[in-house]
C-alpha positions in Angstrom: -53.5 -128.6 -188.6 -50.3 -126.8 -187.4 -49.4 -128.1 -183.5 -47.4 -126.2 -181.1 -45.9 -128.6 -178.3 -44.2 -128.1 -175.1 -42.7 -130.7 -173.8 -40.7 -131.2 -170.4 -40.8 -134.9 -169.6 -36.5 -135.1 -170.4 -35.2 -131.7 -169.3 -32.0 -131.8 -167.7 -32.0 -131.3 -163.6 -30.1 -128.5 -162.1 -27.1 -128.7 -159.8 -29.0 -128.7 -156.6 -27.9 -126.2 -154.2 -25.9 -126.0 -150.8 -28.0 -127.0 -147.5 -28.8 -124.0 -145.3 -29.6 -124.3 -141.7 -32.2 -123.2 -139.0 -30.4 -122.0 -135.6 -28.4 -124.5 -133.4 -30.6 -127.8 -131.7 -32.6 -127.4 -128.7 -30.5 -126.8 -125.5 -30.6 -129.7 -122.0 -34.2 -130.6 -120.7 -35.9 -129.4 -124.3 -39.6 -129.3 -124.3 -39.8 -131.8 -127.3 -38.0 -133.3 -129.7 -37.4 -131.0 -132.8 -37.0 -133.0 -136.0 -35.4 -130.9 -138.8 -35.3 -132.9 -142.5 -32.3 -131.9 -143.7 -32.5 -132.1 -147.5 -30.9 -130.0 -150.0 -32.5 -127.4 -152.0 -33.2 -129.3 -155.5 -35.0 -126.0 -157.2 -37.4 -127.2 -159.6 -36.0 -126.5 -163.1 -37.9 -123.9 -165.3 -39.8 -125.5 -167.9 -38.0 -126.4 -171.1 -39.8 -126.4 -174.0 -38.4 -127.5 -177.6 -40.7 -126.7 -180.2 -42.0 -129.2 -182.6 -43.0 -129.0 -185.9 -46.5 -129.5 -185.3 -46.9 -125.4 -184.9 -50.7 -125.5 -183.6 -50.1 -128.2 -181.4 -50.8 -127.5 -177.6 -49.7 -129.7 -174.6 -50.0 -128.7 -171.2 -46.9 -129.2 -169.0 -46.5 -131.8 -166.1 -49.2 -131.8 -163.4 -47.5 -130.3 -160.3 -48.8 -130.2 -156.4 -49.8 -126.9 -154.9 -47.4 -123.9 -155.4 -46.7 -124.0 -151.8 -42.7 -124.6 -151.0 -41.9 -127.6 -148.5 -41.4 -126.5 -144.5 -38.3 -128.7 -144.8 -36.9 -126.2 -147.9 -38.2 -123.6 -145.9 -35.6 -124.6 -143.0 -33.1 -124.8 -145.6 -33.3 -121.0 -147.1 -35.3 -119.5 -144.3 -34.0 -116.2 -143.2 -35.2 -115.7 -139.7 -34.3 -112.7 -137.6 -31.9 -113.2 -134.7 -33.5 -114.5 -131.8 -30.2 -115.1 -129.5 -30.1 -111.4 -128.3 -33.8 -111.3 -127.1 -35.0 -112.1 -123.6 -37.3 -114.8 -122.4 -40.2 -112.2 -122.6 -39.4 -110.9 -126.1 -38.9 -114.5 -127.3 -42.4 -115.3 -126.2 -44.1 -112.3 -127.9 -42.6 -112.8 -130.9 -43.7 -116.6 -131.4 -47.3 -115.8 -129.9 -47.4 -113.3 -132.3 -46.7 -115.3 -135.3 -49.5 -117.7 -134.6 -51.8 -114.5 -135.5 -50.0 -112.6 -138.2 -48.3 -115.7 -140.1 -49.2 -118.3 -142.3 -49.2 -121.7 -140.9 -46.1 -123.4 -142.2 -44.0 -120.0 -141.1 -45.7 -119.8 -137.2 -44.1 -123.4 -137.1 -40.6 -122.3 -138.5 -40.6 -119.7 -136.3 -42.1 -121.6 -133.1 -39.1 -124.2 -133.7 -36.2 -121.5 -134.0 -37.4 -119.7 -130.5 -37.6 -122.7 -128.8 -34.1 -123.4 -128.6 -33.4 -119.8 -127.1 -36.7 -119.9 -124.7 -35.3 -123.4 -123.5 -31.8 -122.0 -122.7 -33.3 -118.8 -120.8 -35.5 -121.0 -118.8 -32.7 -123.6 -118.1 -30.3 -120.6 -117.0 -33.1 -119.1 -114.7 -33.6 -122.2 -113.3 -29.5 -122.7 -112.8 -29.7 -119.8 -110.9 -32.3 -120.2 -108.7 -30.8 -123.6 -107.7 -27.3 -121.8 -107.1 -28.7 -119.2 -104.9 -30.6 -122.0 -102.8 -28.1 -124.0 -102.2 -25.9 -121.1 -101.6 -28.1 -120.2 -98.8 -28.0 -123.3 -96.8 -31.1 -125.0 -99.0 -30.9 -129.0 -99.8 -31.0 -129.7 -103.1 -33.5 -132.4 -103.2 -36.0 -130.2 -101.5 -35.8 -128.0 -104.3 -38.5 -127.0 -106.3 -38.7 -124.4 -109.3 -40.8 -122.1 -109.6 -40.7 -119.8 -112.9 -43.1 -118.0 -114.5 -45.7 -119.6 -117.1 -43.4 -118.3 -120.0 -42.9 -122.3 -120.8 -46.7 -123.2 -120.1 -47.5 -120.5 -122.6 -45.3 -121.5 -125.3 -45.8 -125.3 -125.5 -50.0 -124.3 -125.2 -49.5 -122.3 -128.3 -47.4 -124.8 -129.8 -49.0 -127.2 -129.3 -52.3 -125.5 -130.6 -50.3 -124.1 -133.8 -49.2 -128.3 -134.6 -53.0 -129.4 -134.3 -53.5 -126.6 -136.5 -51.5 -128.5 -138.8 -52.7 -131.8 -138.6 -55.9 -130.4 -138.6 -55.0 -129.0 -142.1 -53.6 -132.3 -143.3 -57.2 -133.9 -142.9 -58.5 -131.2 -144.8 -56.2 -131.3 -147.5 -56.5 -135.2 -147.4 -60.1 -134.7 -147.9 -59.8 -132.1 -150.5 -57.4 -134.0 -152.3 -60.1 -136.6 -152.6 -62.3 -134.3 -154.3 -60.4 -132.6 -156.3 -59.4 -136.3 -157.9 -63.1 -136.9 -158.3 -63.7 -132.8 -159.8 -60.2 -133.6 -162.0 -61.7 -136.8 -163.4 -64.8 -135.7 -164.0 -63.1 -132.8 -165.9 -61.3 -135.4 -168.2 -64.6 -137.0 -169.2 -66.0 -133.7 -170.0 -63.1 -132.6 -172.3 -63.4 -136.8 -174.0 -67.4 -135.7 -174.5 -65.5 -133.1 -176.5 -63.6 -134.8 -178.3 -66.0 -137.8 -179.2 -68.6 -134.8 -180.6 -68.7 -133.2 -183.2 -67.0 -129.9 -183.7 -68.5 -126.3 -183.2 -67.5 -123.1 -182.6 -68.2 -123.1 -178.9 -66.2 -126.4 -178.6 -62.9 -124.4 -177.9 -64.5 -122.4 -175.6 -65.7 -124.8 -174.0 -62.4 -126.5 -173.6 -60.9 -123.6 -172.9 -63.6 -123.4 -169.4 -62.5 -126.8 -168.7 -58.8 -125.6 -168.5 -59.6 -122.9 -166.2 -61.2 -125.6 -163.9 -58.3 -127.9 -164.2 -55.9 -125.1 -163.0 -57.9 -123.5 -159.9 -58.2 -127.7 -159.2 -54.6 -127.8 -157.0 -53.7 -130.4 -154.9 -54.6 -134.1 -155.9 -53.1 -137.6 -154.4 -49.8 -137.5 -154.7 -50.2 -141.6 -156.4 -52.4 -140.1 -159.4 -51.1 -137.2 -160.2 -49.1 -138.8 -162.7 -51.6 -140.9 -164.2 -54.2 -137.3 -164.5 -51.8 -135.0 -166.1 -51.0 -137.8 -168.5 -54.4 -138.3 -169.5 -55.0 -134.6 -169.3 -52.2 -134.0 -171.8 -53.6 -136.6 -174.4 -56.5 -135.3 -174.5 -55.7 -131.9 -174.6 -53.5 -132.9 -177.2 -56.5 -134.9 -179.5 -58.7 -132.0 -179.4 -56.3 -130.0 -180.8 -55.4 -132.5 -183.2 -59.2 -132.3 -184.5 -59.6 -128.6 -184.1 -59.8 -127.0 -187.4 -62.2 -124.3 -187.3 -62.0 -120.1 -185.3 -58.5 -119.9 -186.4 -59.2 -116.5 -185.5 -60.0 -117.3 -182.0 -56.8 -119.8 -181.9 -54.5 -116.8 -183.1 -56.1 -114.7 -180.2 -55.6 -117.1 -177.5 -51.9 -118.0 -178.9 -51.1 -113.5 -178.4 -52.8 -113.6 -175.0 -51.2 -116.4 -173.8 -47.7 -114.4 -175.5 -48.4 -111.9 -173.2 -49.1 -113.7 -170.0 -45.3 -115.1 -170.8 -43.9 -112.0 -171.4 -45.6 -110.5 -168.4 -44.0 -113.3 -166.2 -40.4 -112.9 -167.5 -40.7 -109.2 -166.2 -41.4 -110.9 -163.0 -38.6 -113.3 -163.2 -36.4 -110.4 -163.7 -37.3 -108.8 -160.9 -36.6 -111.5 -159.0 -32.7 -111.7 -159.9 -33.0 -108.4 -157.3 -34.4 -110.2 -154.3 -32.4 -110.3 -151.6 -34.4 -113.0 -149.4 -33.7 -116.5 -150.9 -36.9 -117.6 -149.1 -39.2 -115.0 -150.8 -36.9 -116.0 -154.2 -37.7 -119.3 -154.2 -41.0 -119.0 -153.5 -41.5 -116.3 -156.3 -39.6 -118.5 -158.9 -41.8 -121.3 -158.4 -44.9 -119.8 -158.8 -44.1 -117.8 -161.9 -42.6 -121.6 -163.0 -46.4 -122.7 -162.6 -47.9 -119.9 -163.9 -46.0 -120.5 -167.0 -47.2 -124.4 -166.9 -51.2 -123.6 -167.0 -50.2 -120.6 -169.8 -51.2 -122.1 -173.6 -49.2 -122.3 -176.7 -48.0 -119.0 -178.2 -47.5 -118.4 -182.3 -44.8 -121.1 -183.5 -42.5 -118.4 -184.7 -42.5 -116.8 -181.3 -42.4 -120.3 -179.0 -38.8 -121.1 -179.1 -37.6 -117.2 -178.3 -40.2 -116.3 -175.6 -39.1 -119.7 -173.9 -35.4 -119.2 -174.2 -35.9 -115.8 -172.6 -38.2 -117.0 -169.7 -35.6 -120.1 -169.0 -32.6 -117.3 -169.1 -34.3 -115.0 -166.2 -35.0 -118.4 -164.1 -31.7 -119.5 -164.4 -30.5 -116.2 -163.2 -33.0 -116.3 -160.0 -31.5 -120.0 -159.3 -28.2 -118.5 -159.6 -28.8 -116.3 -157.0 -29.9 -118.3 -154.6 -27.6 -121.0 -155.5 -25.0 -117.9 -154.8 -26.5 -116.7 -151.5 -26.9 -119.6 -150.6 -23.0 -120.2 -150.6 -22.7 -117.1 -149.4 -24.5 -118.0 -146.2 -22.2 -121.3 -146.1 -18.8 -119.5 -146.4 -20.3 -117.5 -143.3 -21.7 -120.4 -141.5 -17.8 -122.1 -141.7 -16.4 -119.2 -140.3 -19.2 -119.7 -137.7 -18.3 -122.7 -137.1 -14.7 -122.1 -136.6 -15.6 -119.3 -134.0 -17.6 -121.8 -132.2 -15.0 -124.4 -132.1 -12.7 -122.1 -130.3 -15.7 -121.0 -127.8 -16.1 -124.9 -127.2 -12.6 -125.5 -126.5 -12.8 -122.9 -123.3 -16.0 -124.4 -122.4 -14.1 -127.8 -122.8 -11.4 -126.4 -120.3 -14.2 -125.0 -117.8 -15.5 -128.4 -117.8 -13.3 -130.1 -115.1 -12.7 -126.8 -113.1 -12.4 -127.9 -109.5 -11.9 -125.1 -106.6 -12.6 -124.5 -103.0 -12.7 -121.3 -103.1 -16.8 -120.1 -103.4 -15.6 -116.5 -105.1 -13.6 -118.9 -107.8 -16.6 -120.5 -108.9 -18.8 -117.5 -109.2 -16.1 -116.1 -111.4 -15.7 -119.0 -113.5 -19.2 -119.1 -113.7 -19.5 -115.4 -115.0 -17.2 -116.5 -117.6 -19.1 -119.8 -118.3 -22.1 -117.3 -119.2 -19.8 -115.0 -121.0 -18.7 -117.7 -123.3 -22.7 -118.8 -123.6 -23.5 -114.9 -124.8 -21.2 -115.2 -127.2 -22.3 -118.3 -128.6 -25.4 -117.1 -128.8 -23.8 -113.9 -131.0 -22.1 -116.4 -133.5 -24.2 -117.0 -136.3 -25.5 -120.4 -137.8 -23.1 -123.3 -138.8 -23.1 -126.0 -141.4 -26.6 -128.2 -140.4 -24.0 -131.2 -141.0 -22.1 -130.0 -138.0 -24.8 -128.3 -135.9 -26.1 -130.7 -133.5 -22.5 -132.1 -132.9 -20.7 -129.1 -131.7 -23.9 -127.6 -129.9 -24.0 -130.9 -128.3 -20.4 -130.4 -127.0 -20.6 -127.1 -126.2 -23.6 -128.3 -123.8 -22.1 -130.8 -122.5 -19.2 -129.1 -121.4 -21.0 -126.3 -119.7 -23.2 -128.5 -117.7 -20.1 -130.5 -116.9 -19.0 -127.1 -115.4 -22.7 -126.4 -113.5 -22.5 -129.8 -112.2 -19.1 -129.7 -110.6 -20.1 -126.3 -109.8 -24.0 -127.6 -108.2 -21.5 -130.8 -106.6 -19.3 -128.1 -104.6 -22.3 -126.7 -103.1 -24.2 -129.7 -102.1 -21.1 -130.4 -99.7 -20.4 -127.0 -98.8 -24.4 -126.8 -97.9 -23.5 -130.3 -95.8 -20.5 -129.0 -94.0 -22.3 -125.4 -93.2 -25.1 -126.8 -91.8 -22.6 -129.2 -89.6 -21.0 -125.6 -88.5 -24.3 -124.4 -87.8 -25.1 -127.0 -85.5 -22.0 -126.6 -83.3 -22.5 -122.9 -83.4 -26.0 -123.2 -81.9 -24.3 -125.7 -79.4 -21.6 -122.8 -78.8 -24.7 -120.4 -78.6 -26.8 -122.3 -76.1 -23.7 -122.6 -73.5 -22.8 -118.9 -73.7 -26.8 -118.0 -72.7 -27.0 -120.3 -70.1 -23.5 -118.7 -68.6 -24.8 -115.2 -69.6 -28.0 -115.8 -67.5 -26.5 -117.4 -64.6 -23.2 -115.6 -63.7 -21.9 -117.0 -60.3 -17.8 -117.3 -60.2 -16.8 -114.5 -63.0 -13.2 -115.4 -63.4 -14.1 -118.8 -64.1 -16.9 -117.7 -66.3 -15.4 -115.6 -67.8 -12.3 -118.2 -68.9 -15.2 -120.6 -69.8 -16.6 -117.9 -72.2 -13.3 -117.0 -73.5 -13.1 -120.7 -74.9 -16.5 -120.6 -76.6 -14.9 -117.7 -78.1 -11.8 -119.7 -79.6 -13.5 -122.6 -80.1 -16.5 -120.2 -82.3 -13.2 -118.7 -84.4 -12.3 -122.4 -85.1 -16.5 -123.6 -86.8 -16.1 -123.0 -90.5 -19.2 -120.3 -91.9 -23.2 -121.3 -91.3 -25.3 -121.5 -94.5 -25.4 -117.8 -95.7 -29.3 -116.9 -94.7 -28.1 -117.9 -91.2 -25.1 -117.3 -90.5 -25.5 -113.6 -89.5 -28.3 -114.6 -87.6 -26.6 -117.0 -84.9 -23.2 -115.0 -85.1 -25.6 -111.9 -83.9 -27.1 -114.0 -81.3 -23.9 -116.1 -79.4 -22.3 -111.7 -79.6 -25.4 -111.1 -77.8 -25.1 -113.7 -75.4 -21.5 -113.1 -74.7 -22.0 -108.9 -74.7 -24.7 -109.8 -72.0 -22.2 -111.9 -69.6 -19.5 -109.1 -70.0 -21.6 -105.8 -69.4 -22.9 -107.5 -66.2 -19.6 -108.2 -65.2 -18.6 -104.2 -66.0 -21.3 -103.3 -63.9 -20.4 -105.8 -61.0 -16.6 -104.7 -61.2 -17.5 -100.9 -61.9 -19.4 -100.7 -58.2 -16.9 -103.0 -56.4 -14.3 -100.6 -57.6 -16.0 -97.4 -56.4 -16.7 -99.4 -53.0 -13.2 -100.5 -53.1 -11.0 -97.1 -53.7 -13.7 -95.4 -50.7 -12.2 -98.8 -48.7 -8.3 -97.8 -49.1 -9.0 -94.1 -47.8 -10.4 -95.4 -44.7 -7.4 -98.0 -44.3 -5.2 -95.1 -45.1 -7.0 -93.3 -43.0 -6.3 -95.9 -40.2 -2.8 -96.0 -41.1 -2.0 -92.9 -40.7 -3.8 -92.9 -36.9 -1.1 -96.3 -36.4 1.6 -93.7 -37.4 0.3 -90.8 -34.9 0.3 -93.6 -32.0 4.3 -94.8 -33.2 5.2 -91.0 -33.7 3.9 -90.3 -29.7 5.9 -91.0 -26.3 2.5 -91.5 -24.5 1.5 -95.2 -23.5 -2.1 -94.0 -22.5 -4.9 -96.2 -23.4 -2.8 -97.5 -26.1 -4.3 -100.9 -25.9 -7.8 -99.4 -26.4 -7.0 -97.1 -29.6 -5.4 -100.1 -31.0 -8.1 -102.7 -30.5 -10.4 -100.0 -32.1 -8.1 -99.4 -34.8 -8.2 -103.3 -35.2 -12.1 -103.3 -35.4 -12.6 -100.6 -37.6 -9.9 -102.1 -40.3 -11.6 -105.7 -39.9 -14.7 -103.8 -40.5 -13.7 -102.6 -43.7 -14.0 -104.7 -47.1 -12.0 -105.2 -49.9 -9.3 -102.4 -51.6 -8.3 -102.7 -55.4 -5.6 -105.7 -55.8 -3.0 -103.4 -56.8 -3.1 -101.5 -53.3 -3.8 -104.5 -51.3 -0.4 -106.2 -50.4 1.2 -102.5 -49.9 -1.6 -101.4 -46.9 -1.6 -104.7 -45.5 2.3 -104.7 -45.3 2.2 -100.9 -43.7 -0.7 -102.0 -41.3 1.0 -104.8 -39.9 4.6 -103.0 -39.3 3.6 -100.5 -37.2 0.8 -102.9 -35.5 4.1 -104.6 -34.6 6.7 -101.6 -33.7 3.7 -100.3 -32.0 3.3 -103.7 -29.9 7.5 -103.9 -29.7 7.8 -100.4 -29.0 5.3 -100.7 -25.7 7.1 -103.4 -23.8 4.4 -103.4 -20.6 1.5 -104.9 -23.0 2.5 -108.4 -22.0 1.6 -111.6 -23.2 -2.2 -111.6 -21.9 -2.7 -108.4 -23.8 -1.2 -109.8 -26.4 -3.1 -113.1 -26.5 -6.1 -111.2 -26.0 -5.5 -108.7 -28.9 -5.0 -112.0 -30.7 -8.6 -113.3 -29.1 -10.0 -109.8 -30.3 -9.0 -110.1 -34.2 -9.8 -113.9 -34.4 -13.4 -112.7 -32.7 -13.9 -109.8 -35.5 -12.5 -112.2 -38.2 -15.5 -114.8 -36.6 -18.4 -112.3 -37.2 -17.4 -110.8 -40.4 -19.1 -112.1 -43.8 -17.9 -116.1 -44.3 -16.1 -115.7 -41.0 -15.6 -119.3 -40.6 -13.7 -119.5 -43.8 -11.6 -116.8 -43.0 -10.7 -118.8 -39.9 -10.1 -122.0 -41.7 -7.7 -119.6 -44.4 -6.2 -117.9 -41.2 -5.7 -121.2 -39.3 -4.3 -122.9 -42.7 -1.5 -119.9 -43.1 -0.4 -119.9 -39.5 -0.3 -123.7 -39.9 2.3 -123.1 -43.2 4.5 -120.8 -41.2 4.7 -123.1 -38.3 5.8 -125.4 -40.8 8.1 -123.1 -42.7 9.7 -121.8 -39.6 10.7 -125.7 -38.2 11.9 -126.3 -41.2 14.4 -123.4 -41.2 15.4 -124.8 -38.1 16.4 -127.9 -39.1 18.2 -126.3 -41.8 20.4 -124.0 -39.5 20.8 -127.3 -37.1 22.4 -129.4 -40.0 24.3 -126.5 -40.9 25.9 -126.4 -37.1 26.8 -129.8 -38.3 30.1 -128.1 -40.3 31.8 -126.5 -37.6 34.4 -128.6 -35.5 33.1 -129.8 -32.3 34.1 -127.9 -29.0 34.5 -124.6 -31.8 31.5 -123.1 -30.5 32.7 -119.5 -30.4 32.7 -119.8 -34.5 30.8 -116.5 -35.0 28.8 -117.9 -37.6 28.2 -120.8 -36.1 26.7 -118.3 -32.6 24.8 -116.3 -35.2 22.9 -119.8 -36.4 22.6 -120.8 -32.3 20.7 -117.1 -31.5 18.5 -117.3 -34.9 17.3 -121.3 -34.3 16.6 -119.5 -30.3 14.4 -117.0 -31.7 12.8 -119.2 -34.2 11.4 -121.3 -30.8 9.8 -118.5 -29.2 8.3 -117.6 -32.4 7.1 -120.8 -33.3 5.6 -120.9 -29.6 3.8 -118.0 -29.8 2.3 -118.6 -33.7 1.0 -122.3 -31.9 -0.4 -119.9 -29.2 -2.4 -118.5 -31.8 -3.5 -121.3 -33.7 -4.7 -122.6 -30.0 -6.8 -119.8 -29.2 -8.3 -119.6 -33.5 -9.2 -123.3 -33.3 -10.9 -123.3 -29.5 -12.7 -119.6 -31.6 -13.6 -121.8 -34.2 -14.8 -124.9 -32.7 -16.9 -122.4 -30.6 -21.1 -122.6 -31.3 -22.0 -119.1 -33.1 -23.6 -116.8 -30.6 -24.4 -113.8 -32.8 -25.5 -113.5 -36.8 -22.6 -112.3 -39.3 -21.4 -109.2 -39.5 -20.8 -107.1 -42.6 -18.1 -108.7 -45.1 -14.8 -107.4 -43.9 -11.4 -108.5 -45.2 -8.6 -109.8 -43.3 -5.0 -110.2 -43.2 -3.0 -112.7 -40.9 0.2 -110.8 -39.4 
């Protein structure tokens, strides 16, 4: 009885292949911890078969798990699109979709290389909002986030898609269980065979049993050793004892030929795929197709293997290619990130007080984060390391950055505070004007001290600005309008003291003495009657007034001294009834007072100065001109205490009559 065996229990491993890597770890704050097995691709070799002599001679090939590649090989090979480009929204969308239109093991793959990118749009976001709070006067303990449910979403489905997969596991624990007990039961149906006695349904029937085996996957992983081995032996003692439907043996040997031949085409196809995820995947089924296929004819065994193990090793190749392919580029990845981490590295201890500084800085912190994102995948042995850096260094940056506001947010709201203090004196002058020049030099300080208060937190610093302007606008329009009345009132004031002038110089220009004393007491009345001029005109008609009050008084020698005391009498009475008379008095009595003063001290000037000339050298003409001047000094420091005698018996007089109209005055 001719055997045909295949045997793979010492077939030589293959290189195993360069590590290939899922995107860069999860960013600050990550939802969970991702674990990622790295493990190197070690692709199953094809099945090497030697033939024997035994040309009849069937044995199965080692019992293998289900043709379902590892997640962790998977993360090694997996060719996932670009994720760092999308937004938050599209990031979403595309893992949500995967839980409906990918298989299990994928959705996960694809769940773990969003997250990453979700993570880092929500952290940014977040950034943000805490930037522009605190940038607008907000405290930073008091702050609280409030995104969208983009994150809520994502972990419900993830966490949905994971008990999906444990769910699975029980399953497939459970069906492991049964298949042991369907796989044994199997073995003692194909030992019935071999204990009976041979007819020509028996490798039919065994044949049946085969088909069962196969469709039987996934078993414990601790007996799967111990049921292909006694699956192979018995497999291998029926065929020992099978003698008879040679004919049927010769058919099953060409169909199983062309199963083979049908799965080196595919293998050759293969060596055209361009994914190494959908490669590997393809190689290893066709690997256990070929495992479940019988023997072939003896002369055909060692060829149609050779051929099958040729097109395998070409697949392998391949990969093992593109897969150094992808390394080379990851390196050169790596490098390009290296030099992004050392300008993150330099942004890290960026200090500045300049606000406009740090928002540039942190458009280029961003900038260098975009690009990072743009730079492909790196070695897995290097991945978390510089991502971890990278990190680091920008939220070095953000946290100096967050630091500088937290004080500037201390030191504006201090500013507020003394603004509002600023603000609250300028109102309460604004409401109550009373003495406007002193007001108004109290307001003018607010003013400097306001241009001295460093800025209010941004969303109020317009705001109080707007209302001390107010405040201060308010005080100085009323004080137009006050000044804007007086002045018309005052300029209508100087034509009548004008006009009143000019009657003075009629009365100086005429030779007639008649009721002179009457037209100048009038004249007196009606200028004490009159209020205020503008201050520019005021010392100039005053000056005129008095002149020719006294040429006209000089010039008319019979108005003695009793009309002169009484003209006197007359003024200080006007002065007396005009608006705030009594302080007019007390200003008029305070001035003659001074000149009194002035005057006696003149003359004791001169009479040290007489003090020079020889004695009995009277007739010095200097010394005559001081004599005559200290003479005339007397009489007119007599007559000015005349005066102040008559204004303080005026003023010490009980008021008789209510005040008359304000009315300004001017002491000779």
């Amino acid at each position: 009885m001719n055997q045909e065996l295949e045997n793979v229990t010492n077939e030589p491993a293959e290189e195993q292949l360069p590590v290939v890597n899922l995107p860069e770890s999860t960013p600050v704050n990550s939802i969970e911890e991702t674990v990622i097995v790295e493990e190197a691709i070690a692709p199953e070799t094809p099945v090497n078969v030697h033939p024997e002599t035994k040309p009849e001679e069937f044995a199965p090939v080692a019992e293998t798990t289900e043709i379902l590649v590892e997640e962790h090989e998977l993360e090694s090979v997996e060719e996932l699109p670009d994720f760092a480009n999308l937004s938050k929204e599209d990031l979403l969308k595309t893992a949500l979709r995967a839980t409906q239109e990918k298989e299990l093991e994928e959705a996960l793959l694809i769940f773990k290389a969003v997250k990453p990118y979700l993570e880092q749009h929500i952290a940014e976001e977040k950034a943000e909002a805490l930037a522009k709070y605190l940038e607008e006067g907000g405290d930073k303990d008091g702050f609280e986030y409030r995104g969208d449910n983009s994150k809520e979403q994502f972990l419900s489905a993830f966490t949905e898609l994971k008990q999906r997969k444990e769910d699975a596991r029980k399953r497939q624990e459970a069906e492991k269980q049964e298949n042991l007990k369907k796989k044994e039961a199997i073995l003692d149906e194909i030992k019935k065979l071999n204990e009976s006695e041979e007819t020509a349904n028996s490798l039919k029937k065994l044949k049946e049993l085969q088909g069962e085996w196969k469709k039987i996957k996934n078993v414990p992983k601790e007996n799967i050793e111990t049921l292909w081995e006694s699956y192979r032996v018995l497999n291998e003692i029926f065929y020992d004892r099978l003698s008879i439907n040679n004919e049927l043996k010769d058919l099953d040997r060409s169909k199983n030929l062309d199963h083979k031949i049908d799965l080196i085409a595919k293998a050759n196809e293969l060596t055209a795929e361009t994914n190494i995820k959908k490669a590997l995947m393809g190689v290893k089924k066709l690997q256990e197709d070929w495992r479940y296929i019988g023997p072939v004819a003896k002369e055909a065994s060692e060829d149609i293997w050779v051929r099958f193990k040729v097109e395998v090793d070409k697949v392998y190749t391949l990969i093992k290619s593109k897969t150094e392919e992808l390394e080379k580029e990851r390196h050169v990845n790596l490098e390009a990130k290296k030099e992004l981490l050392e300008k993150a590295k330099a942004l890290a201890n960026f200090q500045t007080q300049r606000i406009k500084d740090w928002m540039d800085q942190s458009v280029a912190v961003n900038e260098l984060m975009e690009a990072w994102k743009k730079t492909g995948h790196v070695p897995m042995a290097f991945r978390d390391q510089v991502w971890n850096e990278f990190r680091d260094a920008r939220n070095g940056f953000f946290a100096n950055k967050n630091n500088f506001f937290k004080t500037l947010h201390a030191e504006r709201n201090a500013n507020l505070k003394a603004k509002e203090e600023l603000c609250a004196k300028a109102e309460a002058i604004a409401a109550n004007p009373i003495d406007w020049n002193k007001q108004t030099d109290e307001l003018k300080k607010l003013q400097e001290a306001w241009k001295k208060i460093g800025q209010a937190p941004e969303k109020i610093n317009d705001a109080v600005w707007r209302r001390f302007r107010t405040a201060c606008d308010s005080f100085f329009e009323k004080k137009s309008e006050r000044y804007a009345s007086q002045q018309t009132e005052q300029v209508a004031n100087l034509t009548a003291k004008q006009a009143l002038v000019s009657k003075l110089e009629e009365l100086s220009a005429s030779e007639s003495s008649n009721n002179i004393f009457a037209e100048l007491k009038q004249i007196q009345t009606d200028w004490n009657a009159i209020g205020f001029v503008p201050a520019a005109q005021k010392d100039s008609i005053n000056k005129k007034y008095n002149e020719l009050l006294d040429k006209l008084y000089g010039k008319h020698k019979q108005l003695n001294k009793d009309i002169r005391e009484d003209r006197d009498k007359q003024n200080f009475e006007l002065m007396a009834g005009s608006a705030n008379g009594m302080m007019k008095l007390q200003r008029e009595e305070k001035i003659l007072q001074e000149r009194i003063r002035g005057i006696k001290k003149d003359m004791e000037t001169w009479d040290n100065n007489l003090g020079f000339f020889k004695s009995g050298n009277s007739k010095n003409p200097l010394a005559e001109q001081i004599h005559d001047k200290i003479e005339i000094a007397k009489k007119h420091v007599i007559g000015l205490e005349e005066k102040l005698k008559a204004l303080k018996a005026l003023r010490n007089k009980p008021a008789e009559t209510p005040a008359a109209p304000a009315a300004e005055v001017t002491a000779e």
